[in-house]
N, CA, C and O atoms as a CHARMM CRD file, in Angstrom:
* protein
*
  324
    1    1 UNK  N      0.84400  -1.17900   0.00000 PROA 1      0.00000
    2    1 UNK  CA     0.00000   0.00000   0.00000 PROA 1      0.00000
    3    1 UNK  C      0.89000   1.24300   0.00000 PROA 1      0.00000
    4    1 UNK  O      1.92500   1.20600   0.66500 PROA 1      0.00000
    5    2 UNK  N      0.54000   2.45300  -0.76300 PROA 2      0.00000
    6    2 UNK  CA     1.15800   3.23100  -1.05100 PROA 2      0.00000
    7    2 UNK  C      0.38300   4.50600  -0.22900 PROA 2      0.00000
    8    2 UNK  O     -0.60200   4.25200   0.46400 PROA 2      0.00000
    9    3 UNK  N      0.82500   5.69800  -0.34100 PROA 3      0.00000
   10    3 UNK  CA     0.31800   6.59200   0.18900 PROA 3      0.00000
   11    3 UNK  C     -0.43600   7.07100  -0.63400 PROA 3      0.00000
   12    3 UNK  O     -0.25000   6.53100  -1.72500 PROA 3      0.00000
   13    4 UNK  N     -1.49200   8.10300  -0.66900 PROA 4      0.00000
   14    4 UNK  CA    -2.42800   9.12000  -1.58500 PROA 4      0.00000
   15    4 UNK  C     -0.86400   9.54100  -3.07100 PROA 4      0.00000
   16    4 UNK  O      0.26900   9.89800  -2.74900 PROA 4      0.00000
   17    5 UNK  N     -1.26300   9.37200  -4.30300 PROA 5      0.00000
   18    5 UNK  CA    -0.13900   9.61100  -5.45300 PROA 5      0.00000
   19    5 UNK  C     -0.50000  10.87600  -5.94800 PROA 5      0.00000
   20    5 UNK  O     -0.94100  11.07500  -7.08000 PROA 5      0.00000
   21    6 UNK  N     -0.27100  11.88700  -4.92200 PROA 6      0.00000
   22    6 UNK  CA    -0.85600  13.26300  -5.11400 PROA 6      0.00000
   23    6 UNK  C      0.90100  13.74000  -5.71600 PROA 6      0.00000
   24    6 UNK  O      1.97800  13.45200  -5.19500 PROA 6      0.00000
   25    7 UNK  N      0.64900  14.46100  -6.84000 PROA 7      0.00000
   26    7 UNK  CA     2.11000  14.82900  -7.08500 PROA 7      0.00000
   27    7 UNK  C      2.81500  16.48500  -6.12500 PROA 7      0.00000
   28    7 UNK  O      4.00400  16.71100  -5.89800 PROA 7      0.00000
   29    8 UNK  N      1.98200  17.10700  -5.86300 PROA 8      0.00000
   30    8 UNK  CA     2.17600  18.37700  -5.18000 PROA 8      0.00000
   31    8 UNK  C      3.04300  17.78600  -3.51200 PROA 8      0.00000
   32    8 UNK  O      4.01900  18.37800  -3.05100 PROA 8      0.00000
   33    9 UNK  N      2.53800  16.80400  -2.99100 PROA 9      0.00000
   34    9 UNK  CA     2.91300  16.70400  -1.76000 PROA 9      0.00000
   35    9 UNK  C      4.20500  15.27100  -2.35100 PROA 9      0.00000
   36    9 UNK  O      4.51200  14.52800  -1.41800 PROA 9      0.00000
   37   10 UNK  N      4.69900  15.01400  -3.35200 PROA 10     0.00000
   38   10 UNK  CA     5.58200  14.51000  -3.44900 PROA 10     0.00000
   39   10 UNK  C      6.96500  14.22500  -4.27400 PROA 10     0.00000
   40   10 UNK  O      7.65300  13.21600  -4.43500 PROA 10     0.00000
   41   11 UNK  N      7.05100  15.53100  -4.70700 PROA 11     0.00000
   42   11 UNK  CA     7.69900  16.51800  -5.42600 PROA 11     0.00000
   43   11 UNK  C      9.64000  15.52700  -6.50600 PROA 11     0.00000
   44   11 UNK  O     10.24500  15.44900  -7.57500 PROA 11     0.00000
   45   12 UNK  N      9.62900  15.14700  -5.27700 PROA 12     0.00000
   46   12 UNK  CA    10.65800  14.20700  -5.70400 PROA 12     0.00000
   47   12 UNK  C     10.38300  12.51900  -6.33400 PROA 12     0.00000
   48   12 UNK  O     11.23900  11.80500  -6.85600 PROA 12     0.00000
   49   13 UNK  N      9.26300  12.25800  -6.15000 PROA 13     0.00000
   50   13 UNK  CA     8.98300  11.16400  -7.05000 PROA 13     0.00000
   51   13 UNK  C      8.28900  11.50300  -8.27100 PROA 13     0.00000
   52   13 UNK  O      8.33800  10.72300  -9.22200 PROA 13     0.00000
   53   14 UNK  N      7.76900  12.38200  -8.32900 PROA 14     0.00000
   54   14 UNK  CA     6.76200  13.18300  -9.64700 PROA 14     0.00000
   55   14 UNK  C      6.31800  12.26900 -10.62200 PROA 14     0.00000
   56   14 UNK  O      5.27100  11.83400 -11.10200 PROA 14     0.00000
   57   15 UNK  N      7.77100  12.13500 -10.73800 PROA 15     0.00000
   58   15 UNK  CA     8.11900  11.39400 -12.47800 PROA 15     0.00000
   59   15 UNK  C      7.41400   9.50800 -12.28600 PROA 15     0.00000
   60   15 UNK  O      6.61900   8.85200 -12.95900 PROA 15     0.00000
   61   16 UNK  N      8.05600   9.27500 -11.27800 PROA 16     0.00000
   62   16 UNK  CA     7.84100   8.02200 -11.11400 PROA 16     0.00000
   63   16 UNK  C      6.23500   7.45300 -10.77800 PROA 16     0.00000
   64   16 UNK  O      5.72000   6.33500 -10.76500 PROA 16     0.00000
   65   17 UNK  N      5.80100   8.68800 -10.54900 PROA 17     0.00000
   66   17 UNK  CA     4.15300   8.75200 -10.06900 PROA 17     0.00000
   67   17 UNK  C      3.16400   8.52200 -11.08200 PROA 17     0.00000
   68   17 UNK  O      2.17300   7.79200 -11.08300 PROA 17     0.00000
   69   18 UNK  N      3.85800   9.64900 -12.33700 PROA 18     0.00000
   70   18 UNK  CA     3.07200   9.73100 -13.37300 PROA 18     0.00000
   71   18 UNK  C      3.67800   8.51200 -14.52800 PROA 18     0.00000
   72   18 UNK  O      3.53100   8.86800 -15.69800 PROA 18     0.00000
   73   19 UNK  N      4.09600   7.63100 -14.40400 PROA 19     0.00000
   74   19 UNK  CA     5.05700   6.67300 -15.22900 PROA 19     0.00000
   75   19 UNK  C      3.55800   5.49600 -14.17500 PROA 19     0.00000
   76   19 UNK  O      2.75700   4.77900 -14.77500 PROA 19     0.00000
   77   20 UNK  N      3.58200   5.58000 -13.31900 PROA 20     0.00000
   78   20 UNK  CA     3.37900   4.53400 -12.30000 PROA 20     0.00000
   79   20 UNK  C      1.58300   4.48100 -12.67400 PROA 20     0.00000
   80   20 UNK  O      0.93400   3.43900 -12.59200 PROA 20     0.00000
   81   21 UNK  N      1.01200   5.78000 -13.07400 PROA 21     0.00000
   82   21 UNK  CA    -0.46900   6.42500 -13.17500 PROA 21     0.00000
   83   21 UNK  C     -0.93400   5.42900 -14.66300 PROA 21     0.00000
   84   21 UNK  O     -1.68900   4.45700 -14.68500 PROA 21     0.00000
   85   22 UNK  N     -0.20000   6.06000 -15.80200 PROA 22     0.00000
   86   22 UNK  CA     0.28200   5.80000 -16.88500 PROA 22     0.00000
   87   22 UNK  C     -0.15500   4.20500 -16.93000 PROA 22     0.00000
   88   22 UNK  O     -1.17100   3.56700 -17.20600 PROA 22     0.00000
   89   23 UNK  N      0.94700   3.98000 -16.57900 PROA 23     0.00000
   90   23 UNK  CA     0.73800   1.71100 -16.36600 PROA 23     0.00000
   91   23 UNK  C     -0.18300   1.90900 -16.20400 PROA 23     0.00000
   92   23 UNK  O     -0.79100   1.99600 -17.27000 PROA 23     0.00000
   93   24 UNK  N     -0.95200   2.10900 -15.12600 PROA 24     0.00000
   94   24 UNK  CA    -2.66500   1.67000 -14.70900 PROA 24     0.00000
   95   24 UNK  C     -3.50800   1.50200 -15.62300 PROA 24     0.00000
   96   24 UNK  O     -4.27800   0.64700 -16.06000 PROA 24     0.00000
   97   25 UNK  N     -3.04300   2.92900 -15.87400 PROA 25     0.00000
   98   25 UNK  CA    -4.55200   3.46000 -17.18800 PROA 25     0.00000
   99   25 UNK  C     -3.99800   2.36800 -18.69200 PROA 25     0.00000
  100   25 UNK  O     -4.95100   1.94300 -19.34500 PROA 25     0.00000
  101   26 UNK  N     -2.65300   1.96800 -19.17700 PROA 26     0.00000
  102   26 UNK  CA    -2.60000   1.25400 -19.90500 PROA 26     0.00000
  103   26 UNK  C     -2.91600   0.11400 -19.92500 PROA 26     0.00000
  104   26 UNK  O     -3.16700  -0.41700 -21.00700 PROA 26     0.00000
  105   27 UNK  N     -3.02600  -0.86300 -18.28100 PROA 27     0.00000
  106   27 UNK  CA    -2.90700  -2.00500 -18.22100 PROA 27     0.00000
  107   27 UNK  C     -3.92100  -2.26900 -17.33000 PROA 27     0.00000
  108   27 UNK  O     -3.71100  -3.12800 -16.47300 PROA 27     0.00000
  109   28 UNK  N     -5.39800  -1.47200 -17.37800 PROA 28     0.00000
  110   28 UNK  CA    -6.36900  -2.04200 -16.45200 PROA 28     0.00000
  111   28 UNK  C     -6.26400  -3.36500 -15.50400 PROA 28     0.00000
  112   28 UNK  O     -6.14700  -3.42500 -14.28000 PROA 28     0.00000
  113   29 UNK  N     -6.35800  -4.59200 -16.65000 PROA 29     0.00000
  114   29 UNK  CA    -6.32000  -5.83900 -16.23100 PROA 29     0.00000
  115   29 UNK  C     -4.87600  -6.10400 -15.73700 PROA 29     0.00000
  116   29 UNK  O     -4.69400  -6.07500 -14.52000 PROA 29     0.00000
  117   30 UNK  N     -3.91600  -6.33900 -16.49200 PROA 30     0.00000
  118   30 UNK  CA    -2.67800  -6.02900 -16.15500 PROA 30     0.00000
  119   30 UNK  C     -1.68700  -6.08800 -14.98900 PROA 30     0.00000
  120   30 UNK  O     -0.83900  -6.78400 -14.42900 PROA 30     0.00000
  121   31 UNK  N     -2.42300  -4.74900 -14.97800 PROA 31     0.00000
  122   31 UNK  CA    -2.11500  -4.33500 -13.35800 PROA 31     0.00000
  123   31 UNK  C     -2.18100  -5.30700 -12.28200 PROA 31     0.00000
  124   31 UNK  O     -1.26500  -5.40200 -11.46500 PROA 31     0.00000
  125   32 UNK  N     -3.15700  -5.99000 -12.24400 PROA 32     0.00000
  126   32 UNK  CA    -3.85000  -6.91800 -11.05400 PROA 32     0.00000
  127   32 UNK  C     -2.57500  -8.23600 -11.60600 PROA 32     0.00000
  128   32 UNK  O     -2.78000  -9.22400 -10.90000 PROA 32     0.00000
  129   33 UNK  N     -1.73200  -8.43100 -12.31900 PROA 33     0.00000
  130   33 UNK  CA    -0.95300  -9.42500 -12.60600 PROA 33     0.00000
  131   33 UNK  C      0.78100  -9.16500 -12.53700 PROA 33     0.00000
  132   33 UNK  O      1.58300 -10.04800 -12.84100 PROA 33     0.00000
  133   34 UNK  N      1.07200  -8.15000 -12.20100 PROA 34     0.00000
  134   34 UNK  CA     2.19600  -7.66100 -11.95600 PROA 34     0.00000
  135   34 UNK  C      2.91200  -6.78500 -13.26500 PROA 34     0.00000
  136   34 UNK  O      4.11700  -6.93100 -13.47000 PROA 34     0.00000
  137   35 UNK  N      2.08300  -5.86100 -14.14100 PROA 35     0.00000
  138   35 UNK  CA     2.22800  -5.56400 -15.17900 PROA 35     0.00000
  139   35 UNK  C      3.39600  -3.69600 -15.06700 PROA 35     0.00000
  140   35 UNK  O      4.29400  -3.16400 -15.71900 PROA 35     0.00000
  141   36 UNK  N      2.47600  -3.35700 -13.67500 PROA 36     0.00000
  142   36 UNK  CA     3.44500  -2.33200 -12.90300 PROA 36     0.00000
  143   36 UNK  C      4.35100  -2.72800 -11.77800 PROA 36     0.00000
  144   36 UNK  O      4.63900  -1.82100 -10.99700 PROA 36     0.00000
  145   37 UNK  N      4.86200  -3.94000 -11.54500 PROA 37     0.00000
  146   37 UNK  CA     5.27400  -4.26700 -10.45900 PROA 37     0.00000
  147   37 UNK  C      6.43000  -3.17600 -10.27900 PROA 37     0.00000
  148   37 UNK  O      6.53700  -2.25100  -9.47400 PROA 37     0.00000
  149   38 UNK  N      7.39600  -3.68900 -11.49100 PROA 38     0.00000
  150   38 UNK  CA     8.44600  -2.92300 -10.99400 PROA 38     0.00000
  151   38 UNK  C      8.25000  -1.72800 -10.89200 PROA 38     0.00000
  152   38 UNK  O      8.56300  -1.52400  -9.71900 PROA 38     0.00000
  153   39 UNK  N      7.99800  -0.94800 -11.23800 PROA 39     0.00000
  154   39 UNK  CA     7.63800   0.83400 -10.93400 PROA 39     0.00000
  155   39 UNK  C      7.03100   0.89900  -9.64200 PROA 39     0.00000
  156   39 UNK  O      7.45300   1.78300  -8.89600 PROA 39     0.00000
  157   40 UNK  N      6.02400   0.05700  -9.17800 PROA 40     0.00000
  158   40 UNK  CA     5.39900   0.21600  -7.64400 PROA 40     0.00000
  159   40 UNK  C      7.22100  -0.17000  -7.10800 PROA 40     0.00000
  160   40 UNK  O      7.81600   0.70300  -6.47400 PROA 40     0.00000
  161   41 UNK  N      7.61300  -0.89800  -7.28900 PROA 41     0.00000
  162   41 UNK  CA     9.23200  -1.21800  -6.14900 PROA 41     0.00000
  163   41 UNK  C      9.71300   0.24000  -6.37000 PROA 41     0.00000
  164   41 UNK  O      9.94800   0.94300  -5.38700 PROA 41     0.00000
  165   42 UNK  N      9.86900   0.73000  -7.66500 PROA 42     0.00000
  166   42 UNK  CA    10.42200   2.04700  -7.70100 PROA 42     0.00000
  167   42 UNK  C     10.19700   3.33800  -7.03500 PROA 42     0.00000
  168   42 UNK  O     10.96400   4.19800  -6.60100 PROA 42     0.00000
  169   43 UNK  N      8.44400   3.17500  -7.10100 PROA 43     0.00000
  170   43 UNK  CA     7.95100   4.38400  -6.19800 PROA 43     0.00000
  171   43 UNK  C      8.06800   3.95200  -4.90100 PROA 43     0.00000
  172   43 UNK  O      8.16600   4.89200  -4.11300 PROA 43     0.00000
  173   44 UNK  N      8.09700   2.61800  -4.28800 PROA 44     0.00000
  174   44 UNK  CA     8.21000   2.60100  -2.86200 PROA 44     0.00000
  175   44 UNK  C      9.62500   2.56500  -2.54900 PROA 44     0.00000
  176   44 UNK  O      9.83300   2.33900  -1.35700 PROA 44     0.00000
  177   45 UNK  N     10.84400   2.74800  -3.39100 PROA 45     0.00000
  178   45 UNK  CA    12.43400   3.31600  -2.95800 PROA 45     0.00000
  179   45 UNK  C     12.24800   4.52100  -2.59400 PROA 45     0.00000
  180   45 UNK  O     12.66000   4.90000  -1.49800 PROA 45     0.00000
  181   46 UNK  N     11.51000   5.44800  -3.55200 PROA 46     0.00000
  182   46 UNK  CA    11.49000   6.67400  -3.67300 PROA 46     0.00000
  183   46 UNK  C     11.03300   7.50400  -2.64600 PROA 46     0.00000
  184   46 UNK  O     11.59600   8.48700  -2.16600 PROA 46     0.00000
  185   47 UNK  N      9.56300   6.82900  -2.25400 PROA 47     0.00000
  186   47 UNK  CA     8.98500   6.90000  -0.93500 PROA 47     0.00000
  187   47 UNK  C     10.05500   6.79200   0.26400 PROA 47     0.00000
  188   47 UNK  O     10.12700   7.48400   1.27900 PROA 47     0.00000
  189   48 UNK  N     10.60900   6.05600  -0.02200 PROA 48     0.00000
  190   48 UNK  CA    11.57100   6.18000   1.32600 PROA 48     0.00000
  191   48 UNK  C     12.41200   6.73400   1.50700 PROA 48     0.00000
  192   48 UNK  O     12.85000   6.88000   2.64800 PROA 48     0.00000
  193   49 UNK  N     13.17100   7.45100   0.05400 PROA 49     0.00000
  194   49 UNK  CA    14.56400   7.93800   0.45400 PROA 49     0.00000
  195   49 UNK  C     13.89800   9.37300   0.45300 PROA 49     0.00000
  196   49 UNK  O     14.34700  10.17600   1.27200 PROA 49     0.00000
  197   50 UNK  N     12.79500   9.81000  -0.44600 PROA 50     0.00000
  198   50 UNK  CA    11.83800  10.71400   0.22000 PROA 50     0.00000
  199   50 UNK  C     11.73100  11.60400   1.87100 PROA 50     0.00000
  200   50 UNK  O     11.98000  12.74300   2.26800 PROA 50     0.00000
  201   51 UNK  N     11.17200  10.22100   2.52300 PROA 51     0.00000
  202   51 UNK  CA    11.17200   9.76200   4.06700 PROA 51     0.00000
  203   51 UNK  C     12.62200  10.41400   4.80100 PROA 51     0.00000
  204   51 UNK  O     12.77700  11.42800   5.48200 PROA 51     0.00000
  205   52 UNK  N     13.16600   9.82400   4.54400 PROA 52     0.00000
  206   52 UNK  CA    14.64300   9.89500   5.12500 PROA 52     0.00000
  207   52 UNK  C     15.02200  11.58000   4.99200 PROA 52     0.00000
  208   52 UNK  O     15.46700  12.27000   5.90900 PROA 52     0.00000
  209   53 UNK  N     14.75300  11.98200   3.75800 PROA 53     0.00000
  210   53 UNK  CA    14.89600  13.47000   3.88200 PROA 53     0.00000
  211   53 UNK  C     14.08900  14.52000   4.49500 PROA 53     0.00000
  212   53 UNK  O     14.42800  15.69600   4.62900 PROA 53     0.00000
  213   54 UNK  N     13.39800  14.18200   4.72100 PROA 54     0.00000
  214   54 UNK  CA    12.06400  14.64400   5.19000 PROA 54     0.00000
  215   54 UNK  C     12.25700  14.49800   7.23500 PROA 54     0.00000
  216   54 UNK  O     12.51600  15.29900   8.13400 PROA 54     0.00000
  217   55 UNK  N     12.05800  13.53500   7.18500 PROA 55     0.00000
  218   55 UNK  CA    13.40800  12.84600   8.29200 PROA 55     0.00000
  219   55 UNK  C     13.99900  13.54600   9.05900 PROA 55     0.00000
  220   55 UNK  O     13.74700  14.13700  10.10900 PROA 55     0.00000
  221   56 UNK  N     15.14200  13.36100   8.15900 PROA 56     0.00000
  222   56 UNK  CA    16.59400  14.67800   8.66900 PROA 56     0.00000
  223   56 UNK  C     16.04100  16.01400   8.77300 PROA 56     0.00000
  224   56 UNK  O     16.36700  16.52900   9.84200 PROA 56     0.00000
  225   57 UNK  N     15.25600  16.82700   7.97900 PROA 57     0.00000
  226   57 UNK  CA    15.40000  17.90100   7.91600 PROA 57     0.00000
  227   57 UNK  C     14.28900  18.38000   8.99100 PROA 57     0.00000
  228   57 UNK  O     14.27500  19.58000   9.26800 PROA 57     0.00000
  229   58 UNK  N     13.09900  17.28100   9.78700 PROA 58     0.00000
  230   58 UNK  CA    12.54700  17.59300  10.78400 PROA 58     0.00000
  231   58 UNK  C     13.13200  17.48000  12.10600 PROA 58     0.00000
  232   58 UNK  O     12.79300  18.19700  13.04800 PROA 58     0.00000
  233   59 UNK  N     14.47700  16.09500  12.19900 PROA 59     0.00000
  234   59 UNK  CA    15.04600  16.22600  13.48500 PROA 59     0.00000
  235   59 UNK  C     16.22200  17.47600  12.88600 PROA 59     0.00000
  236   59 UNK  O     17.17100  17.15000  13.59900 PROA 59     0.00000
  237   60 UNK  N     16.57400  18.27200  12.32900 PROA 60     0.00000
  238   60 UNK  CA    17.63900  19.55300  12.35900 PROA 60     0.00000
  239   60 UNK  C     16.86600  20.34500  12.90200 PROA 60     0.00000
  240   60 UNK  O     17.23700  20.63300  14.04000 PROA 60     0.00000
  241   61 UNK  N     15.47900  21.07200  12.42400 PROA 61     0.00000
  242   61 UNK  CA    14.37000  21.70200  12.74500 PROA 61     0.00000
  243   61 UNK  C     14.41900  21.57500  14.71400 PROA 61     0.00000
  244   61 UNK  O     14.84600  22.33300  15.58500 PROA 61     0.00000
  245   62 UNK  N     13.87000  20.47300  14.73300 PROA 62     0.00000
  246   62 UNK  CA    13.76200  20.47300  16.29700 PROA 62     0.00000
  247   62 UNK  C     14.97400  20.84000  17.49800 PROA 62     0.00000
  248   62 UNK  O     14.91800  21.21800  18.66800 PROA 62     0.00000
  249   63 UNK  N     16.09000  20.51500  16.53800 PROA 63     0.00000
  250   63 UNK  CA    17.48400  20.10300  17.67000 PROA 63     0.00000
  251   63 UNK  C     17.74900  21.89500  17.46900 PROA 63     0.00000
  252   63 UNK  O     18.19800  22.43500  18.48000 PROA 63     0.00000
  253   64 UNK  N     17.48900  22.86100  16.19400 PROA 64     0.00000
  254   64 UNK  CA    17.10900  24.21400  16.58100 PROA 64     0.00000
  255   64 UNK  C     16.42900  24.66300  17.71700 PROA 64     0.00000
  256   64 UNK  O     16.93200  25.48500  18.48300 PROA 64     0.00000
  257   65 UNK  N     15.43100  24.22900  17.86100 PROA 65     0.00000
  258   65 UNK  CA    14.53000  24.12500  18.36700 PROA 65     0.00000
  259   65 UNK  C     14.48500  24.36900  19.94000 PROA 65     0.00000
  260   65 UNK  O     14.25500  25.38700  20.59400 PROA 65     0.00000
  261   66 UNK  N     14.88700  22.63500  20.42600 PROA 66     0.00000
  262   66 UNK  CA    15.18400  22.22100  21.46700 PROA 66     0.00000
  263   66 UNK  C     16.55500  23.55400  21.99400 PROA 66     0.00000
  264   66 UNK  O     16.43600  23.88400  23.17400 PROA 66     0.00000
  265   67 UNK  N     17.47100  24.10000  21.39500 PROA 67     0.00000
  266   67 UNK  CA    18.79700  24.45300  21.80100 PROA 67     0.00000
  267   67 UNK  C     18.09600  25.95300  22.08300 PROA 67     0.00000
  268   67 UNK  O     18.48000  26.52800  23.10100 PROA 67     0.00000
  269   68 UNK  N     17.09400  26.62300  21.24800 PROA 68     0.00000
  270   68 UNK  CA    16.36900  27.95300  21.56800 PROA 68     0.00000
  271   68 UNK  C     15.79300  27.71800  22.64500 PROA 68     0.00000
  272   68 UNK  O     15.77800  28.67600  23.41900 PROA 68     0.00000
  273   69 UNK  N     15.11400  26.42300  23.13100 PROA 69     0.00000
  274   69 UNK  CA    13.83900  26.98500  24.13200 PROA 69     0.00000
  275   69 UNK  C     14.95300  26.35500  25.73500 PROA 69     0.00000
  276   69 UNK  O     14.68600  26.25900  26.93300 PROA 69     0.00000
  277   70 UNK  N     16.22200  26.05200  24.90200 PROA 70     0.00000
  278   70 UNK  CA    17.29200  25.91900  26.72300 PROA 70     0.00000
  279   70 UNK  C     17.55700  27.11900  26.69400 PROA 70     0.00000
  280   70 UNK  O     17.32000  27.57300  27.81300 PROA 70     0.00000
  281   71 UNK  N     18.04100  28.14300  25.80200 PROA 71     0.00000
  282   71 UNK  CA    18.40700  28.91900  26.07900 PROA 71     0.00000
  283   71 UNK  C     17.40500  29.85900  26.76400 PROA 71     0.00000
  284   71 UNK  O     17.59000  30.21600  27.92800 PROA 71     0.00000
  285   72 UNK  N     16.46500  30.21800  26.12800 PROA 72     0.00000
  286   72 UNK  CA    15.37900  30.85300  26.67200 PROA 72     0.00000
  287   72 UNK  C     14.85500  30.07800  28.58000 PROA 72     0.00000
  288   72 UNK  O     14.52200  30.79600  29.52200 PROA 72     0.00000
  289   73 UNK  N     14.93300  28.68500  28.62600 PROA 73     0.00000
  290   73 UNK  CA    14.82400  28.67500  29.82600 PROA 73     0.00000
  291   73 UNK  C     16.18700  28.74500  30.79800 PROA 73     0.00000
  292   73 UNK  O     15.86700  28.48200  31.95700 PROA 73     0.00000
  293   74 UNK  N     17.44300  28.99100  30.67000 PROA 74     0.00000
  294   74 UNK  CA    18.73400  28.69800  31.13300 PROA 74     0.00000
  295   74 UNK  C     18.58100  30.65800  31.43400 PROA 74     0.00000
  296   74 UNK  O     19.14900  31.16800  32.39800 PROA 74     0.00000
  297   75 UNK  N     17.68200  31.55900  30.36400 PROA 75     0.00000
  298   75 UNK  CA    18.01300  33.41600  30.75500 PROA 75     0.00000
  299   75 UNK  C     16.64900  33.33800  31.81400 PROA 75     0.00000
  300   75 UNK  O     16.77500  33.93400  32.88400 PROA 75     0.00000
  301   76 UNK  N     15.56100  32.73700  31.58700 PROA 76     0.00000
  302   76 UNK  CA    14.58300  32.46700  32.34900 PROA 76     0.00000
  303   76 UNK  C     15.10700  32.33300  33.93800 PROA 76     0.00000
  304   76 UNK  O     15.18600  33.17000  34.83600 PROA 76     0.00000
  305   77 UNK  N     15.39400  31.05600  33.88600 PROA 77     0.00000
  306   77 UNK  CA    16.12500  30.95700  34.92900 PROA 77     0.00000
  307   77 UNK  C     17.12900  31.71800  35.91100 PROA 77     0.00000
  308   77 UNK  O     17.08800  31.73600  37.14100 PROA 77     0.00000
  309   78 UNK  N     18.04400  32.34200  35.05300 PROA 78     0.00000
  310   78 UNK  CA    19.27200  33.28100  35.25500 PROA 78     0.00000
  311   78 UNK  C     18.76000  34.82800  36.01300 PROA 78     0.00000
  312   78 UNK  O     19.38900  35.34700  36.93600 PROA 78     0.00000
  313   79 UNK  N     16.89100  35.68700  35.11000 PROA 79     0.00000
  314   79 UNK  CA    16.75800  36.21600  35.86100 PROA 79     0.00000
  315   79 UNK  C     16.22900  36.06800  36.96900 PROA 79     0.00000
  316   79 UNK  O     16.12300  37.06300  37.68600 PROA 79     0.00000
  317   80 UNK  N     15.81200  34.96600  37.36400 PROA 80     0.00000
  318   80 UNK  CA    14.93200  34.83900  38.23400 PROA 80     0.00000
  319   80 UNK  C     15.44900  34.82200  39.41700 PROA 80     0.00000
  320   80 UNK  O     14.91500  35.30600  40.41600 PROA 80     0.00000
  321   81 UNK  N     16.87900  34.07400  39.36200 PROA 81     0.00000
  322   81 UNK  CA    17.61500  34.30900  40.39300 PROA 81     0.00000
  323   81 UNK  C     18.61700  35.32400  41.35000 PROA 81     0.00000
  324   81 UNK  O     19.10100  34.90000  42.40000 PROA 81     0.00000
């Protein structure tokens, strides 16, 4: 099972989406016999290395994050005392 093959929210598989759409509509029956197999393996690499970037760039986000709201509680702290 794949996720929703919305191309806007998956910018880096695009190509492989509409290649993957394509099969369907060529191979109605097909399909149900492994006629897109390999392209579904393709979009689910893609999906993942996708993932992985997506990934990284939410734990960098946070570890910003996390290091602003010590600081903010470490001056918090500092005047209080």
């Amino acid at each position: 099972m794949h996720p929703p093959l919305t191309l806007h929210r998956h910018p880096m598989c695009a190509e492989i989406i509409e290649e993957f759409q394509k099969c369907h509509m060529d191979h109605p029956i097909g399909k149900f016999f492994g006629d897109c197999t390999k392209l579904k393996i393709k979009l689910d690499r893609c999906f993942r290395q996708e993932k992985a970037v997506k990934r990284k760039a939410n734990f960098e986000q946070s570890k910003k994050l996390r290091e602003r709201l010590q600081g903010l509680r470490k001056e918090n702290a500092e005047a209080e005392a």
